[in-house]
C-alpha positions in Angstrom: 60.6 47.6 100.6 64.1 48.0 98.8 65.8 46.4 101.8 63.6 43.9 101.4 64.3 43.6 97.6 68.1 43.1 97.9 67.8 40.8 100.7 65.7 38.8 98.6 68.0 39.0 95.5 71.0 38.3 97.9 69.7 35.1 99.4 68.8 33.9 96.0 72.1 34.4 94.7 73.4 32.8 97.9 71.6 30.1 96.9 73.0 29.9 93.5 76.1 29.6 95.0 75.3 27.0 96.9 73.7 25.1 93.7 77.2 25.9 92.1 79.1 24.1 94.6 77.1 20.6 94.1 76.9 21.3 90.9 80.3 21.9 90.2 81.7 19.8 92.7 82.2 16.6 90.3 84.9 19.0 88.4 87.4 18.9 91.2 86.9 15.7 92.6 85.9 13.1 89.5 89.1 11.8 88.3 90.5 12.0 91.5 87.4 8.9 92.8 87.6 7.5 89.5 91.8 6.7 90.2 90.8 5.7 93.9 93.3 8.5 95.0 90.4 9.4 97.2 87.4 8.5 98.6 84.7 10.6 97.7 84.1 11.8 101.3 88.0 12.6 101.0 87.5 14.7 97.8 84.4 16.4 98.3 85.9 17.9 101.9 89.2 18.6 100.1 87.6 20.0 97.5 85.0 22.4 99.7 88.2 23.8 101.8 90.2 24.6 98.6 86.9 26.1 96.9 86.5 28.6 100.2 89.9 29.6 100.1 90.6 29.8 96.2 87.2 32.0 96.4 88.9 34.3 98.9 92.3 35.4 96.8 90.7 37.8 93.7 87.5 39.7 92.3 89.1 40.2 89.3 86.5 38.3 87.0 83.7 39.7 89.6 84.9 43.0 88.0 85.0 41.7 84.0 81.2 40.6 84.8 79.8 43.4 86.5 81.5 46.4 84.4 82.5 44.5 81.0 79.7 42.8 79.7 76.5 44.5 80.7 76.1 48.5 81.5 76.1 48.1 85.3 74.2 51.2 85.7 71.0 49.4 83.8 70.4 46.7 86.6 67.6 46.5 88.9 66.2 43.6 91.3 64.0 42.9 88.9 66.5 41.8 86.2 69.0 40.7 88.8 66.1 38.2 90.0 65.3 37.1 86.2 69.2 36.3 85.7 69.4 34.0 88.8 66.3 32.1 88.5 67.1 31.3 84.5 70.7 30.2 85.9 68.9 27.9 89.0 66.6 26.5 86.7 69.1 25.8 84.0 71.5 24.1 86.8 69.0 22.3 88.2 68.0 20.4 85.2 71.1 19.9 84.2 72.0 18.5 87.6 69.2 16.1 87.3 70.2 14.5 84.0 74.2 13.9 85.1 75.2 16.5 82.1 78.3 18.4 83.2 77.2 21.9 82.4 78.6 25.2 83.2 77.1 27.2 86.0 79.4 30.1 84.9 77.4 30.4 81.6 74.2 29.7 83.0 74.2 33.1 85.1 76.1 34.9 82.3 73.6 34.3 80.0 70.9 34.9 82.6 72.4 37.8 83.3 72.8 39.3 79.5 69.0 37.9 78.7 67.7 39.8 81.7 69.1 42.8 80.9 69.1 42.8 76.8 65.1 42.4 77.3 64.8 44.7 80.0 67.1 48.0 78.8 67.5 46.2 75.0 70.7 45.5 73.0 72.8 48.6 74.0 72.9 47.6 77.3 75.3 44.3 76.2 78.7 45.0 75.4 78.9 42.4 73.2 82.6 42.8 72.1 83.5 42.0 75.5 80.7 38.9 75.3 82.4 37.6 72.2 86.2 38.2 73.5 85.9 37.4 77.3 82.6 34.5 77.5 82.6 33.2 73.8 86.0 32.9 72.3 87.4 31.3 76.1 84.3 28.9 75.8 85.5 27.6 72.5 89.4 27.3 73.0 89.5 26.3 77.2 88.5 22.5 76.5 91.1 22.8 73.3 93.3 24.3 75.2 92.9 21.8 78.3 93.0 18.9 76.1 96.6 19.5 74.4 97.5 20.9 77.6 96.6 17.4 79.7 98.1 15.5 76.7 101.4 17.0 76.6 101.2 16.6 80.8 100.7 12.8 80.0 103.4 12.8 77.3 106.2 14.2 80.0 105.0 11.5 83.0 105.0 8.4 80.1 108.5 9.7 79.4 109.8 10.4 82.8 108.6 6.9 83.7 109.2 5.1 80.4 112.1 2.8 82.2 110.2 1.9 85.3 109.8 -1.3 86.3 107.6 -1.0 89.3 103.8 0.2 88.2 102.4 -0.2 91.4 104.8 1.8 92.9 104.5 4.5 90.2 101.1 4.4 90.7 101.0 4.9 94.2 103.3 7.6 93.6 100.8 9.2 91.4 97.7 8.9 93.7 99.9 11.1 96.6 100.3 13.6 94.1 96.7 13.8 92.6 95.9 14.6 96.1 98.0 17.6 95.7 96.4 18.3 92.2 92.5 18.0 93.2 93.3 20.7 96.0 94.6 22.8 93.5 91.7 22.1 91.0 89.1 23.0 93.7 91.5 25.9 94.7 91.8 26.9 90.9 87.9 26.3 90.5 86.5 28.8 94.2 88.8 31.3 92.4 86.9 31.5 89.4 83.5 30.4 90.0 82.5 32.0 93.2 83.2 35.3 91.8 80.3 35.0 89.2 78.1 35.1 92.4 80.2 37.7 94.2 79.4 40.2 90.7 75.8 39.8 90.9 75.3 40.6 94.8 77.6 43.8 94.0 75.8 44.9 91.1 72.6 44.5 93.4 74.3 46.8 95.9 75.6 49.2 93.6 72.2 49.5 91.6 70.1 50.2 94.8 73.0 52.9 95.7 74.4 50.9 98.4 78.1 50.9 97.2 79.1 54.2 95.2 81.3 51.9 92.8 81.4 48.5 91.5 84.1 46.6 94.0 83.1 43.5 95.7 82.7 44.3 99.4 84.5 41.6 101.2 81.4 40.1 103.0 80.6 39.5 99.7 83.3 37.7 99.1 83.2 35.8 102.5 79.7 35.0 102.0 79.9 33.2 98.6 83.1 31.4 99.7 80.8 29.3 102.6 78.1 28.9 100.4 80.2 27.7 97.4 82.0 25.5 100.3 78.9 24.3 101.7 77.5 23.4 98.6 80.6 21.5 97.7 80.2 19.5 100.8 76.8 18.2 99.7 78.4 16.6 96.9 77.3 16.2 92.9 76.8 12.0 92.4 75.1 12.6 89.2 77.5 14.5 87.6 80.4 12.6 89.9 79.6 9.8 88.2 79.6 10.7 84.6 82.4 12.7 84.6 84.7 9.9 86.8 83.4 7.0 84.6 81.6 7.6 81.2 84.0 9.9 79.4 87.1 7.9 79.6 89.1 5.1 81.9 90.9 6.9 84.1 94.2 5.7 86.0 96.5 7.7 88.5 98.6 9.8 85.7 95.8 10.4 83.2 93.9 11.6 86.6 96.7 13.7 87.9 97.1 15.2 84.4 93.8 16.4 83.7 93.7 18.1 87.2 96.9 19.5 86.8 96.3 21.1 83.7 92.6 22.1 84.2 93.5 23.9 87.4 96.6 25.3 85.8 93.9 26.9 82.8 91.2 28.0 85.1 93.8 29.6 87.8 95.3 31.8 84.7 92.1 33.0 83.6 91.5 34.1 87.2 94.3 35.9 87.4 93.6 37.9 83.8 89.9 38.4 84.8 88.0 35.7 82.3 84.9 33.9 84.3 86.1 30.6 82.3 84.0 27.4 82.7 85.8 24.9 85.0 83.4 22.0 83.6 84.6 22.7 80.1 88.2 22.6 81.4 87.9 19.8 83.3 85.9 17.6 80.8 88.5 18.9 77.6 91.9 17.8 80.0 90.3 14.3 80.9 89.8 13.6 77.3 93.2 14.8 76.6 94.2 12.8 79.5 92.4 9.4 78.0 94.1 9.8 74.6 97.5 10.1 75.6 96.9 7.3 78.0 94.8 5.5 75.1 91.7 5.0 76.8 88.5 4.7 75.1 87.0 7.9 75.0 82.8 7.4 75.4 82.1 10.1 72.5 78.2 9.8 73.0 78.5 11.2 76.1 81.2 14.1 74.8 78.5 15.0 72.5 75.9 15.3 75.0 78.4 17.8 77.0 79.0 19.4 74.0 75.6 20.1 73.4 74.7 21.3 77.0 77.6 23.4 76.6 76.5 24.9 73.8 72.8 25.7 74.4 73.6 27.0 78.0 74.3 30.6 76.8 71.3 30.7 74.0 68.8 28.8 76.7 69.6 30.9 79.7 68.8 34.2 77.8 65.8 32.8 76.8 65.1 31.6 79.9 66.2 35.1 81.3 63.6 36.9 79.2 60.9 34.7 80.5 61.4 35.0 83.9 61.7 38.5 83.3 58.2 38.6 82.1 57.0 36.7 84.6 58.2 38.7 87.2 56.6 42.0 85.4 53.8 41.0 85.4 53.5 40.3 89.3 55.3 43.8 89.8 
């Protein structure tokens, strides 16, 4: 029966994974259709090769997640199962409406929800919560939009004498080809690991693995799903972030990729599961002020919205599931 029980939990999470990649896709390959750079055949296959590889290179914020923010040694199927299915549900809907919301969120706050109402609050390290999830929700859009801006400053400079925009702009789409393999590189490094923490916790919980350390079938596995996922593409969310936020042309698009990926790849490296939606979103708005494009704030406030309720609604979502799920036990 426990074999049976992390199978369960790992094809589930597998197929989080999966929903995180078409999901999450629109991040890497938006601005890059919205320029014309790429087709969005050309993008989405970039983008699921860079997502496999970038989700090969580190476990580092696999580690912050399974040790830092929750007592691994509290987590069973049960509230492993509770975590995912608030996340899926939560990505789903989101999916469906075209809101750019963070899958990263979604299964951290699945995953605190689960096991806050299952162990209660001393099972949360909520310093960690607050310093690692919290504080890099808040600043990574800031961050990416001063970051994308000053990106945009250094091109409009570099190129202030040209006289050829075509040819600066063709210029521009070669490199943004460069930039979205980076971004989806930037983005498998970060976001697969989310995935890669809750399979490992699974397996450490059930005494399969004596210490939490991502086996690397583990890591393998979620790399093809995430890939795979990516390959099935995102329209919805495709299509608002490429053409509701802002007007995008070949620098403001090369910009925001450039600096997203630059953000997300630095908080991989340091161990924060940072949301590559928030990035991504923050540096295109950056991207269409420098470049004065009209920025669509009715649809930044939506965003905003989503990304604020996806932490409070996937607990809550968590602690139903949960309930749920005793009650069949």
């Amino acid at each position: 029966m426990t074999i049976f029980i992390v199978f369960l939990i790992i094809a589930i999470a597998l197929a989080f994974e999966y929903i995180n990649g078409f999901h999450d896709t629109a991040n890497a390959v938006a601005t890059s259709i919205a320029t014309k750079s790429l087709t969005p055949l050309q993008a989405i296959v970039i983008a699921a090769i860079c997502n496999i590889v970038g989700a090969l290179i580190s476990t580092n914020v696999a580690i912050t997640i399974g040790k830092g923010l929750i007592n691994a040694a509290l987590v069973t199927g049960i509230v492993v199962l509770a975590a995912l299915l608030a996340a899926i549900f939560w990505n789903l809907i989101t999916w469906y409406l075209g809101i750019p919301s963070s899958s990263s969120h979604a299964l951290i706050g699945g995953l605190i929800g689960s096991v806050w109402f299952h162990n209660g609050s001393g099972a949360v390290n909520f310093a960690n919560l607050i310093n690692k999830v919290i504080f890099p929700m808040i600043l990574s859009p800031i961050i990416a939009f001063f970051l994308s801006f000053l990106i945009m400053a250094i091109i409009g400079f570099s190129f202030r004498n040209n006289k050829t925009p075509r040819k600066t702009n063709s210029f521009i789409r070669e490199l943004q080809v460069v930039s979205t393999a980076f971004l989806s590189f930037s983005h498998g490094s970060n976001d697969a690991q989310k995935t890669m923490a809750i399979i490992t916790l699974t397996l450490f919980g059930y005494g399969f693995i004596d210490k939490v350390a991502v086996p690397v079938w583990v890591i393998i596995a979620c790399a093809v799903c995430m890939g795979l996922g990516t390959l099935s593409g995102g329209m919805r969310i495709i299509k608002t972030l490429s053409s509701r936020v802002a007007e995008l042309k070949p620098a403001n698009g090369f910009s925001a990729e450039l600096s997203s990926a630059t953000l997300i790849f630095g908080a991989s490296l340091v161990g924060l599961p940072l949301s590559t939606t928030q990035a991504v979103s923050g540096s295109i708005m950056g991207a269409g002020c420098a470049g004065k494009s009209a920025i669509n704030w009715g649809v930044v406030k939506n965003m905003a919205i989503a990304w604020g309720l996806t932490i409070p609604v996937c607990i809550i979502l968590a602690a139903f599931f949960l309930e749920i799920l005793m009650f069949f036990r």
